[in-house]
C-alpha distance (Angstrom), angle and dihedral (degrees) to the residues before:
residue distance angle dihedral
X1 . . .
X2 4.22 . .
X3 3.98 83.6 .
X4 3.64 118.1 128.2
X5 3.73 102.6 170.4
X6 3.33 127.3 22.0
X7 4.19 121.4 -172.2
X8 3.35 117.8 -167.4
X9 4.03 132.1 -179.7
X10 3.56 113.8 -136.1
X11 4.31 144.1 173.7
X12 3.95 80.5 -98.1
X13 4.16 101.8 49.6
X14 3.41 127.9 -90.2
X15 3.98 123.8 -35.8
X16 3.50 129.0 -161.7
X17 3.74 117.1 -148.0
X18 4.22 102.4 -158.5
X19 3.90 119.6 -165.2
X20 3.95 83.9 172.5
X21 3.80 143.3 20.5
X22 4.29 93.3 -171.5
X23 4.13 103.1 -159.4
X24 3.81 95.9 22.7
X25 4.23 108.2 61.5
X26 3.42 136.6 -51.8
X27 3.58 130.2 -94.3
X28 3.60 93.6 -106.8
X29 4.36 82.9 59.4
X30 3.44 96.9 50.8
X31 4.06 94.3 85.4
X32 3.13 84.5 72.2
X33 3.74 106.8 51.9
X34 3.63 95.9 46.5
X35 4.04 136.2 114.9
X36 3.57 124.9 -160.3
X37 3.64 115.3 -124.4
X38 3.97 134.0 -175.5
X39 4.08 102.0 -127.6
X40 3.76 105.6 -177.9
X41 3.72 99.8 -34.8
X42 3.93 90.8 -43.6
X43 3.76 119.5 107.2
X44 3.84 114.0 -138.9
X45 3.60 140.4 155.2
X46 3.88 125.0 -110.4
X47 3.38 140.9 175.8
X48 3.87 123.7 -66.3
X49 3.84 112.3 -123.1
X50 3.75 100.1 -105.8
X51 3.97 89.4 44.3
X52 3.58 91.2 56.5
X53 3.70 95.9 40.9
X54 3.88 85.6 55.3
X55 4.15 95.5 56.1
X56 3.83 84.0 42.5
X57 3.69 98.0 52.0
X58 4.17 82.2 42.6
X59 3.44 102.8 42.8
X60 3.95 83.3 52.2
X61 4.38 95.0 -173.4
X62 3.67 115.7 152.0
X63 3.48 90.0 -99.9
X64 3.66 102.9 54.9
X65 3.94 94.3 44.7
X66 4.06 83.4 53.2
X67 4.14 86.0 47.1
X68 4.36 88.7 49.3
X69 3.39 99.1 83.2
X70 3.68 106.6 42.0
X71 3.91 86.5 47.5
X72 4.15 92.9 50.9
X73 3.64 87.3 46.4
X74 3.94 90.6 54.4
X75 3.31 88.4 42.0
X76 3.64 94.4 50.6
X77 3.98 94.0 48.3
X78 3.24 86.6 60.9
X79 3.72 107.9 55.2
């Protein structure tokens, strides 16, 4: 409770557990830009490409403008 994002470091890499994404959609939207994705035997839902992209390119960190171009190019390859 009162936790918006939660990060957590697991055997699989790093997860990030959003209860927001301010400036991209609310959580009510998010249904809707969701895949769903086998993560060690456990089915979950995650992010579609262009949705993650988005909170990426808004977030703006170091880290996510270093992640930007190897996403678009997936992205890309796939189109």
């Amino acid at each position: 409770r009162g936790l918006r994002n939660l990060y957590l470091e697991t055997d699989l890499g790093l997860i990030d557990l959003l209860g927001e994404l301010p400036d991209v959609c609310s959580f009510e939207d998010l249904a809707g830009r969701t895949v769903e994705m086998d993560v060690g035997g456990f089915a979950c839902r995650v992010l579609d490409l262009d949705t993650l992209i988005r909170s990426k390119e808004v977030a703006n960190r170091d880290r996510d403008r270093l992640a930007l171009p190897w996403l678009r190019a997936i992205r890309d390859a796939r189109s």
